[in-house]
C-alpha positions as CSV (number, residue, x, y, z in Angstrom):
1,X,57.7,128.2,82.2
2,X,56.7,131.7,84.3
3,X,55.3,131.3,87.8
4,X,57.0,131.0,91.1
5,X,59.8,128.1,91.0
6,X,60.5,126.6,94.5
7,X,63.4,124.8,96.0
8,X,62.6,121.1,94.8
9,X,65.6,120.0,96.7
10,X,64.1,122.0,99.8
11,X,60.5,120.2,99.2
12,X,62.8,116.6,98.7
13,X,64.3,116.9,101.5
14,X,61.6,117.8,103.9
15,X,59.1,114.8,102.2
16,X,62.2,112.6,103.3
17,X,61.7,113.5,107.2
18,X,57.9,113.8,106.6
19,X,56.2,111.9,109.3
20,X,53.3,110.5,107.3
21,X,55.8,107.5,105.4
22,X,56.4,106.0,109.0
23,X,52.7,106.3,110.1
24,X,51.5,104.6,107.1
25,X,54.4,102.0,107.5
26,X,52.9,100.8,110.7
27,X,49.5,101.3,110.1
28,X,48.8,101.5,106.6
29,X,48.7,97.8,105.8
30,X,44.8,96.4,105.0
31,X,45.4,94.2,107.8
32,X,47.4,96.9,110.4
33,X,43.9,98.9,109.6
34,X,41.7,95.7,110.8
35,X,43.5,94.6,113.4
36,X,42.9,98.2,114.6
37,X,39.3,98.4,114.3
38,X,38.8,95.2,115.8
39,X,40.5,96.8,118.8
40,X,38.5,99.9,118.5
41,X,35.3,97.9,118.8
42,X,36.5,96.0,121.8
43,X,38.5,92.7,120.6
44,X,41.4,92.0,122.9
45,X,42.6,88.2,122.3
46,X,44.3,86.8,119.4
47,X,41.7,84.2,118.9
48,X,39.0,86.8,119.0
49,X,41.1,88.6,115.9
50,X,41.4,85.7,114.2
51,X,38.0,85.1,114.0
52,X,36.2,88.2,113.4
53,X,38.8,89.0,110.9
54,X,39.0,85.6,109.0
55,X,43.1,86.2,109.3
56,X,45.9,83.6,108.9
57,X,47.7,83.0,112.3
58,X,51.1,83.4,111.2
59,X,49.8,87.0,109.2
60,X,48.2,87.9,112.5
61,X,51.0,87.2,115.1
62,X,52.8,89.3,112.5
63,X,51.0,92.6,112.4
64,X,50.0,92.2,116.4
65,X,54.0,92.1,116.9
66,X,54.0,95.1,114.4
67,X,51.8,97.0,116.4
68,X,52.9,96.1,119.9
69,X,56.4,97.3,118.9
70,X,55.2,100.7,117.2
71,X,53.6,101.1,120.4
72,X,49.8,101.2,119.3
73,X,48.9,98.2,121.3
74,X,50.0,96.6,124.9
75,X,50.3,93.2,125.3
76,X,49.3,92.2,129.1
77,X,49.0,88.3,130.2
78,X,44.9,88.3,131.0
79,X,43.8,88.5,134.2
80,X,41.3,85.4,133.9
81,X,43.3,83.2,132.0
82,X,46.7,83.1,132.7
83,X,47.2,80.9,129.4
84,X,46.1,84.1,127.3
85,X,47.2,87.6,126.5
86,X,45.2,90.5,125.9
87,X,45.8,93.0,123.7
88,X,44.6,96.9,124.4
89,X,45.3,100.2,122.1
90,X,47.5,102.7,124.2
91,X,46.9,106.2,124.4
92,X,49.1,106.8,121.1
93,X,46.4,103.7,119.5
94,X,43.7,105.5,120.7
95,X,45.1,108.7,119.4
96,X,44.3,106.8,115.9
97,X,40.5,107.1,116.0
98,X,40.0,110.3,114.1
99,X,42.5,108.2,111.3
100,X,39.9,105.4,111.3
101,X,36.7,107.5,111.9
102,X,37.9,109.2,109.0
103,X,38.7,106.8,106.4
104,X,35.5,104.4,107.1
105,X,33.8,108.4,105.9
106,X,35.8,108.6,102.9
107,X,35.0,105.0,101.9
108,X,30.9,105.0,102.6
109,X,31.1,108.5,100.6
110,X,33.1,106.9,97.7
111,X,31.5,103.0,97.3
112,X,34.0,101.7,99.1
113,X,32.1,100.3,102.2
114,X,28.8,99.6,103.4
115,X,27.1,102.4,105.7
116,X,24.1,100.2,107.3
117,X,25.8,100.7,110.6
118,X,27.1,104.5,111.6
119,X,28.8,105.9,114.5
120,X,27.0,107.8,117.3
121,X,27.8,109.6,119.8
122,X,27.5,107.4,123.0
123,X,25.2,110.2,124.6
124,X,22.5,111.2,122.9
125,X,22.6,108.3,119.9
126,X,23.2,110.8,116.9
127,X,25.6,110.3,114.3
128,X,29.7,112.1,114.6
129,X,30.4,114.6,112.5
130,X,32.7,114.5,109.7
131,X,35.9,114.3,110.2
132,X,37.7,117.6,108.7
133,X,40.4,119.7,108.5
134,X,40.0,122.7,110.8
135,X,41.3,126.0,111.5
136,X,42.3,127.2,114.7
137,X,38.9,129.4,114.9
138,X,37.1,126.2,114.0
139,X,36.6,126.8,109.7
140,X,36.6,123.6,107.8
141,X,39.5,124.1,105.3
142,X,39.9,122.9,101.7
143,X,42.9,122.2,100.4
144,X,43.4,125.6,98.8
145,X,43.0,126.8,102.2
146,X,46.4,125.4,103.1
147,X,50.1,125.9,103.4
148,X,53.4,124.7,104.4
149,X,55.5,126.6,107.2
150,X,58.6,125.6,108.0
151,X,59.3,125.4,111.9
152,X,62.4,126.7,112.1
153,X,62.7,129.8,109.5
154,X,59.0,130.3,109.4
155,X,59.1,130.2,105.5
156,X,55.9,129.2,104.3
157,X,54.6,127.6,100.5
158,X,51.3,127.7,98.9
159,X,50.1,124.1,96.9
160,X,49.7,126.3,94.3
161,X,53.2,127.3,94.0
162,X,54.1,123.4,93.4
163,X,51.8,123.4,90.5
164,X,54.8,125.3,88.3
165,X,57.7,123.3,89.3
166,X,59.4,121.6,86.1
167,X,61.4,118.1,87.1
């Protein structure tokens, strides 16, 4: 076949130390992504999680150990109630928002989820914009807008230059 053949090993290698497989290890469980939002909109106890989200216990305690460990949420005794612990998104779980935002788009936009209630902008009440993929100047980039550049020899690869590789 005629085209541009890259280094599969090269790509191989690099999807092996790609962060994303991690990420979605942590977070990209159904429940991991509940849990989350629950936080996002202000639950903090276990009992409030278990409630709103109709969760086992034991699956709960699970992914809220998940989560405290990868650092996404702290676990503090509360301040009221001494019995209880409260459980708050640190600055790397708040970090997650745009991750959320955008996936709750992608499912009203596809079927996937019910758009009655939308998020505004606590200042003036109108809806966020969509999420996107931005260039530095601000653009909203495609997909065929993009590349790969490897940090350390500044090489760089085109999707369309995957699109000829024979495995």
């Amino acid at each position: 076949m005629s085209g541009i053949q890259p280094d599969i090993e090269a790509f191989r290698d690099a999807a092996l130390r790609c962060p994303l497989p991690p990420a979605i290890e942590l977070i990209g469980e159904k429940w991991s992504f509940l849990i989350l939002r629950g936080a996002f909109n202000g639950l903090r106890h276990f009992e409030q999680f278990q409630a709103g989200l109709g969760i086992a216990r034991n699956i709960l305690s699970d992914r809220l150990s998940k989560l405290v460990a990868g650092e996404i949420l702290d676990r503090q005794p509360d301040p009221d109630d001494g019995r209880k612990v409260v459980y708050r998104l640190t600055e790397k779980g708040e970090a997650l928002l745009p991750v959320v935002v955008a996936l709750r788009q992608w499912g009203e936009d596809w079927g996937h989820g019910c758009a009655d209630i939308q998020l505004a902008d606590a200042r003036d009440g109108e809806k966020v914009a969509r999420v996107a993929v931005t260039a530095k100047d601000g653009r909203t980039l495609g997909l065929k807008d993009l590349m790969w550049v490897d940090r350390r020899t500044g090489a760089s690869m085109r999707r369309h230059e995957m699109e000829h590789v024979e495995l």
